[in-house]
C-alpha positions, -999 to 999 in steps of 0.1 A, spaced: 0 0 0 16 35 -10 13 60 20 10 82 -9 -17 109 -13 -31 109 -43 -41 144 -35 -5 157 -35 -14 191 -30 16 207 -51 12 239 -67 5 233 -107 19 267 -124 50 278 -137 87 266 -123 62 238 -93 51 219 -121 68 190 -132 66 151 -137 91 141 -111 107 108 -105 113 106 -62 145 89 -56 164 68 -31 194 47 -28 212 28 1 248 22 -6 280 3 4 297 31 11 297 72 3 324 72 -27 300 63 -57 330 54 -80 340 29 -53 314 21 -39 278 3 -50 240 8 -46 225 -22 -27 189 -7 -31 169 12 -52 134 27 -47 117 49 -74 82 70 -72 71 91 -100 47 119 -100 31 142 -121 27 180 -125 -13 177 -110 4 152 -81 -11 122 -87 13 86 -82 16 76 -114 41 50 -105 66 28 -79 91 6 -80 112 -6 -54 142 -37 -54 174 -51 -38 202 -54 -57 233 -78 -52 262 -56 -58 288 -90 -59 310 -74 -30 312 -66 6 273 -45 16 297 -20 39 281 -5 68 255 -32 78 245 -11 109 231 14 91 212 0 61 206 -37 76 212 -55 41 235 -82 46 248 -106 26 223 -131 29 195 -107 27 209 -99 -8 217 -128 -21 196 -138 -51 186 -103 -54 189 -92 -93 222 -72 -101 221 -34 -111 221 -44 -150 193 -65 -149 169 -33 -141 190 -4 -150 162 -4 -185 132 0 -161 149 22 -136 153 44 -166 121 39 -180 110 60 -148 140 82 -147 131 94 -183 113 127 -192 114 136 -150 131 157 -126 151 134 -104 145 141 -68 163 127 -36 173 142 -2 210 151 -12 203 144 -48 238 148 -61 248 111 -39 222 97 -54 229 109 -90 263 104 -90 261 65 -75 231 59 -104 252 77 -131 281 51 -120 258 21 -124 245 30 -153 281 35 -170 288 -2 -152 258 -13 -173 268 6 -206 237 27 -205 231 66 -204 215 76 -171 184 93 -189 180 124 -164 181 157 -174 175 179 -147 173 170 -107 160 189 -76 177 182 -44 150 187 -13 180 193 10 190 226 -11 154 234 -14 151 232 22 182 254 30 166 279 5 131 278 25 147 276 56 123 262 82 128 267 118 148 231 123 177 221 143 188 203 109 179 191 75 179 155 76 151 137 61 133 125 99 138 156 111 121 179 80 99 143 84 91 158 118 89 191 113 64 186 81 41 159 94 53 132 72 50 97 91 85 78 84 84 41 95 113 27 86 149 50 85 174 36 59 148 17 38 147 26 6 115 26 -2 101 42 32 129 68 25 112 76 -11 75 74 3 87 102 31 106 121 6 72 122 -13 51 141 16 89 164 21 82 174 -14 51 184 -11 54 208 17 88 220 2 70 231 -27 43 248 -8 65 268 11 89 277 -19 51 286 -37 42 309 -4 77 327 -5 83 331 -41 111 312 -44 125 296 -76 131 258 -77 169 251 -72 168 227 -106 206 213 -112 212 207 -154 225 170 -156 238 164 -195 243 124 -195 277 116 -181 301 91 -207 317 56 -189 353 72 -191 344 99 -174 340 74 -145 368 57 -145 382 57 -115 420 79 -112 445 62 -87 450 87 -55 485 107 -58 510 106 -26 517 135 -12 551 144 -6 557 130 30 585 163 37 581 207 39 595 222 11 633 236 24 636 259 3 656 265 -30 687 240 -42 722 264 -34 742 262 -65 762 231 -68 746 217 -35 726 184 -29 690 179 -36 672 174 -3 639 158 4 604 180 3 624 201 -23 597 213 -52 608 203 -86 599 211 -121 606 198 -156 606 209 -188 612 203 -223 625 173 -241 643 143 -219 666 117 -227 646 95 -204 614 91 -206 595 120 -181 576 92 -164 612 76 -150 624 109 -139 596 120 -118 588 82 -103 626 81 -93 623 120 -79 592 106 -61 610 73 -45 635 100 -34 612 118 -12 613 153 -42 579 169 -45 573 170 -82 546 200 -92 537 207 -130 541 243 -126 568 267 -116 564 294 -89 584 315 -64 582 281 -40 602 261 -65 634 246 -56 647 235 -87 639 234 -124 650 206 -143 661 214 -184 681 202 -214 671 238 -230 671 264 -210 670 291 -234 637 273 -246 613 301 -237 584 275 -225 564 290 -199 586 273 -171 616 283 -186 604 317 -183 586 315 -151 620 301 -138 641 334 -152 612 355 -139 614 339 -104 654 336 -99 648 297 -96 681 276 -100 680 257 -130 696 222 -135 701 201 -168 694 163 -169 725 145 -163 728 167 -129 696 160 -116 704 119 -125 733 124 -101 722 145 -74 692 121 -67 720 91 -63 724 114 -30 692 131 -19 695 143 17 675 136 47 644 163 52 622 172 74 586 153 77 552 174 79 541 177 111 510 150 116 483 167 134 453 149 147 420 163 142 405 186 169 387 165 193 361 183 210 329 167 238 302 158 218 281 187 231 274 217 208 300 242 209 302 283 211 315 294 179 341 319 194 347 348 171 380 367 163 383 392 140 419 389 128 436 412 99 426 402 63 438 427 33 410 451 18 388 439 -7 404 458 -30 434 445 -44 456 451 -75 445 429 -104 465 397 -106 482 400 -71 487 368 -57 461 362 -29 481 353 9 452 367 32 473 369 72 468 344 97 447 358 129 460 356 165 438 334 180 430 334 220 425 304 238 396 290 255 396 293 293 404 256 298 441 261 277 425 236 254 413 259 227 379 239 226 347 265 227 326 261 258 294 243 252 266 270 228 233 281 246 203 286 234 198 318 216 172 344 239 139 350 220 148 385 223 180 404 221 198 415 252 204 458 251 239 453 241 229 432 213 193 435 199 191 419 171 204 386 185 183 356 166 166 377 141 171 375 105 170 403 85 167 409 49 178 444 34 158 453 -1 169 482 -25 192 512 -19 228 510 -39 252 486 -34 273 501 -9 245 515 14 229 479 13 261 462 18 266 491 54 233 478 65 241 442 66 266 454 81 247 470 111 228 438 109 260 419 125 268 449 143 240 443 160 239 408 171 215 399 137 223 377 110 218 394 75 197 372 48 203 374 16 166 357 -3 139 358 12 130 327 34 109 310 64 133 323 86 135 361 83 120 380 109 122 417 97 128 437 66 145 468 64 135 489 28 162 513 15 159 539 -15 136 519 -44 135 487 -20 96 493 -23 98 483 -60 108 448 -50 89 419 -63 91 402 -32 74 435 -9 39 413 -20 50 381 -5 64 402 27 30 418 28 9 387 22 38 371 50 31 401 75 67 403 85 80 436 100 91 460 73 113 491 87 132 522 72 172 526 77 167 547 106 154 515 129 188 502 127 199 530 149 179 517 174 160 491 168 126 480 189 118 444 182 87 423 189 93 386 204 84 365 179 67 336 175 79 304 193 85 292 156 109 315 147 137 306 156 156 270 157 165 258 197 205 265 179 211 297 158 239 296 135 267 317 149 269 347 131 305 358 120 317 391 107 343 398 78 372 383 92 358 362 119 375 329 132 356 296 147 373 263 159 351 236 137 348 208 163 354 168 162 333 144 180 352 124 206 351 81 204 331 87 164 341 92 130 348 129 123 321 142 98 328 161 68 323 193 69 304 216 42 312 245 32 285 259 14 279 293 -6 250 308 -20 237 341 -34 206 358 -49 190 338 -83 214 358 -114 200 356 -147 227 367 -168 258 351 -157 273 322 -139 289 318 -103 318 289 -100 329 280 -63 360 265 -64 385 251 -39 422 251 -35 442 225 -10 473 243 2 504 236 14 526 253 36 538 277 10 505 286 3 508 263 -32 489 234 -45 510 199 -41 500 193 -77 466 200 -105 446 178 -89 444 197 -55 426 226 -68 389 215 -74 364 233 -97 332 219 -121 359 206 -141 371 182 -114 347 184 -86 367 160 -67 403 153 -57 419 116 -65 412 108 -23 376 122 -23 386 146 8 376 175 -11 347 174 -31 324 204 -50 284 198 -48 262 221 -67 227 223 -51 211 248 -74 219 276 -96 225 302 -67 237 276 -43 277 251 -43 291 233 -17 325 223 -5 325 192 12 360 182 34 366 153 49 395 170 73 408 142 93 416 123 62 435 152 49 471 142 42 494 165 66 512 184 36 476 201 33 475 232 58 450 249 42 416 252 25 406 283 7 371 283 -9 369 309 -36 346 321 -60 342 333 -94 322 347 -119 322 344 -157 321 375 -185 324 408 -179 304 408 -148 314 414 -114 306 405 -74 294 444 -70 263 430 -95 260 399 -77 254 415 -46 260 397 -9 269 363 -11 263 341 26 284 309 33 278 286 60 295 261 77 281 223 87 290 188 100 277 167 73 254 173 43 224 181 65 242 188 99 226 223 113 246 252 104 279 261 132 285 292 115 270 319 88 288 348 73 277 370 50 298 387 26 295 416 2 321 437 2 324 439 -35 322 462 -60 346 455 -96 357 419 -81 356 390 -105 371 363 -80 361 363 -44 378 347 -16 350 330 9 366 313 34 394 294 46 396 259 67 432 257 82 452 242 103 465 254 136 482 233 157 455 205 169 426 222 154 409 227 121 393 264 119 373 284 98 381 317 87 352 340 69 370 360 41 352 384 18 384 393 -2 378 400 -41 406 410 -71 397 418 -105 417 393 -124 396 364 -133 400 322 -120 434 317 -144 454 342 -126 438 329 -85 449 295 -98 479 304 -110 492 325 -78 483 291 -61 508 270 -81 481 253 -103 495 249 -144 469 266 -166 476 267 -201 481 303 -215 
């Protein structure tokens, strides 16, 4: 029996209508180009809401079923059970022509795109909505967004947790009431383009090693080689380039594909070649070497020194207080093409001498004098860039936490010059929500709200520049952490958030630790980029598996054509354990004007710890020149 409404109650105009096909999939594992889908469940739906279809099945993936605790399906239970190319045809018989949906839809997209290139077949899906970025864009007053609790928190009965069916049925009634809410506050669908993926696309890339030692500096002339050293090589060899660099390698040298002011050594037959390294060499005063020299230095490599290994932060298992620190981070205004190296901030310690935040409180229903705005949301409309951008600021200033899109969460509006002209003032009418003029931010008189207002744990709110530990659970696996940005709906233009893993000297170890929607994901999977919607992409860390040459995180941003951050307005990031963890932290940034890359954040090491830094630094050179400054090779 389907649990099912057959009056789904959707809205049936415009961007709420759709035939969708509900999805759910329990896996082996998380990695989806490792790992295999043991169950499948399918519902599909039409534009008026009306079932039109289900299908549900095991599957015998023909290896270990992983985490057994979790799903239940053994490997007994799955025995007999048809394999994934058996009923990949009828699974995209239902896929075809639809929206995919699914609670985190790009896991489940990416593990059925990888069984369908298994199978030799095109996953037939076009677009997908993900009810987890739909949520984050509605924003209901819940401690998180996992399915039970938006379950919860909706009315929708869940029976079974981790079945896949059950899991589809619930996501069925979390649709619904997603899409009423988006209907009530105007808010477009967050619908992720998905052009079929070809087989080799999956084929899985074997992890690099990092280089085990710190970069020592730059080879004297005529001395020894020594281990962490950063080497380049250029031009034609007289053995073959993949000998050199796996003997370098075996040596303990850290072999990069680019050359910057952090290379030791650049290894040439042809100097006077005029290749980019060649030049990038001359430019940088990096020793050059030919190829019989490097052959005999790395008979003799010497000892050097090994990264520090730092545990991740380990913290109780209660909620923490994000502690703030504003520390000193460069204007936002730079000179085009400087090379991004935003300052470290001094950091205090907790009272303990542990560094570890004291457990977070509850946030008051209504501010203290000091700090009225504390736990209300406030959403600026009109006025010119910079005198929004000053009131968000106040917003902070003020204990509040400035929104960006409208949402169930905001609690006032202040209108600036032409913010009456908005087409969202009918929804904030028709919602009833405070509406003020600039002068209330001066001192501002607030109402208590409703009970519902307000989650039992608000996001901490950090300024431009603010630091927070992010914490660890003691005696469990350390979650990843997402690092997610998101801005008002563009029309015109496109936003890319992007991701660079550092090293000590601030560079990339090689290519593949710089991660964009070219490579959303680094040979490990510790990094990886998640797009949720047009106006909304994730970085997802998995810190404690972070090798120890990787110091640093920065999350940047970019934007293509001739447009720029100061048209884009405020962009908000946020910071949560797991894909539907609540939210520790929320900044928001929008301190641009003529920017066309923005650094967000940063997630970096310092001693023990992992912490996050809110950023809000912009330059007018475009993505080439960030990456670049950050040691990745782009082609000119």
């Amino acid at each position: 029996m389907s649990l099912v409404s057959t009056s789904f109650d959707v809205p049936d105009t415009g961007d709420y209508a759709h035939d969708w096909a509900l999805v759910d999939v329990e896996t082996s594992g998380l990695i989806a180009r490792r790992d295999r889908v043991l169950s499948v469940a399918v519902i599909t739906i039409g534009p008026d809401g009306e079932q039109t279809g289900e299908f549900s099945t095991l599957l015998n993936p023909a290896c270990d079923p992983g985490p057994v605790e979790v799903h239940g399906l053994t490997v007994e239970r799955l025995q007999g059970a048809p394999s994934f190319d058996q009923v990949a045809g009828r699974i995209g018989a239902m896929l075809q022509d639809r929206v995919l949906v699914a609670h985190n839809a790009q896991f489940d997209y990416d593990f059925l795109a990888h069984e369908f290139a298994r199978a030799r077949m095109w996953l037939p899906v076009s677009q997908r909505l993900c009810t987890l970025a739909l949520n984050r864009q509605v924003d209901p007053p819940t401690n998180d967004m996992k399915l039970g609790t938006l379950a919860a928190h909706y009315g929708v009965p869940q029976q079974r947790a981790h079945d896949a069916l059950d899991d589809t049925r619930v996501l069925a009634g979390i649709l619904r009431a997603s899409l009423r809410e988006a209907a009530r506050l105007d808010l477009p669908l967050p619908l992720v383009a998905c052009p079929p993926r070809a087989e080799s696309q999956f084929t899985p890339k074997p992890p690099k090693t990092p280089c085990a030692y710190r970069n020592p500096g730059r080879m004297t002339p005529g001395g020894p080689l020594q281990q962490g050293m950063k080497v380049a090589i250029t031009g034609e060899t007289a053995h073959a380039r993949a000998e050199l660099v796996g003997r370098a390698v075996a040596a303990g040298l850290n072999m990069m594909t680019s050359v910057s002011r952090h290379t030791s050594v650049l290894v040439t037959n042809e100097p006077a070649s005029g290749s980019a390294k060649a030049r990038r060499a001359v430019a940088e005063g990096v020793p050059v070497i030919d190829e019989h020299t490097f052959l005999r230095l790395l008979a003799d490599v010497r000892p050097g020194t090994a990264h520090e290994t730092t545990a991740a932060a380990v913290t109780p298992v209660a909620e923490p207080e994000p502690v703030p620190v504003v520390g000193p981070v460069e204007s936002a205004r730079t000179p085009t093409g400087a090379v991004p190296v935003p300052q470290a901030a001094a950091l205090p310690r907790a009272a303990s001498g542990t560094g570890v935040p004291a457990p977070r409180r509850p946030v008051p229903s209504v501010g203290t004098s000091d700090k009225p705005l504390a736990g209300r949301r406030v959403l600026v409309l009109g006025g010119v860039h910079a005198d929004a951008a000053a009131a968000r600021t106040r917003i902070v200033e003020l204990g509040g936490s400035a929104a960006i899109n409208l949402s169930a969460s905001v609690t006032d509006v202040v209108l600036l010059k032409g913010g009456e002209g908005d087409r969202r003032m009918s929804r904030i009418t028709a919602l009833e929500l405070p509406v003020h003029d600039l002068h209330w931010l001066s001192a501002p008189a607030v109402t208590a709200p409703t009970s519902a207002t307000f989650r039992t744990q608000e996001p901490h709110v950090m300024p431009r520049g603010g630091v927070i530990d992010l914490p660890m659970p003691q005696g469990r696996a350390a979650p990843e952490w997402y690092v997610t940005a998101g801005w008002a709906p563009q029309s015109d233009h496109g936003i890319d958030v992007v991701a660079f893993l550092l090293d000590e000297d601030e560079q990339v170890t090689f290519d593949e630790d710089f991660i964009f929607y070219g490579a959303p994901e680094n040979p490990s999977g510790t990094a990886r980029l998640l797009t949720g919607g047009p106006a909304e992409q994730t970085i997802a860390l998995n810190l404690a598996s972070l090798p120890p040459a990787t110091r640093k995180v920065v999350v940047a941003a970019a934007i293509d054509g001739a447009a720029t951050f100061g048209t884009v307005g405020a962009i908000q990031i946020g910071a949560a354990p797991g894909s539907s963890g609540a939210p520790l932290a929320r900044a928001t940034l929008d301190a641009a004007t003529t920017e066309r890359t923005m650094l967000l954040a940063e997630v970096y090491r310092r001693g023990p710890v992992w912490r996050l830094r809110a950023v809000g630094q912009g330059y007018d050179h475009g993505l080439d020149t960030l990456a670049r400054g950050y040691g990745v090779n782009i082609a000119d």
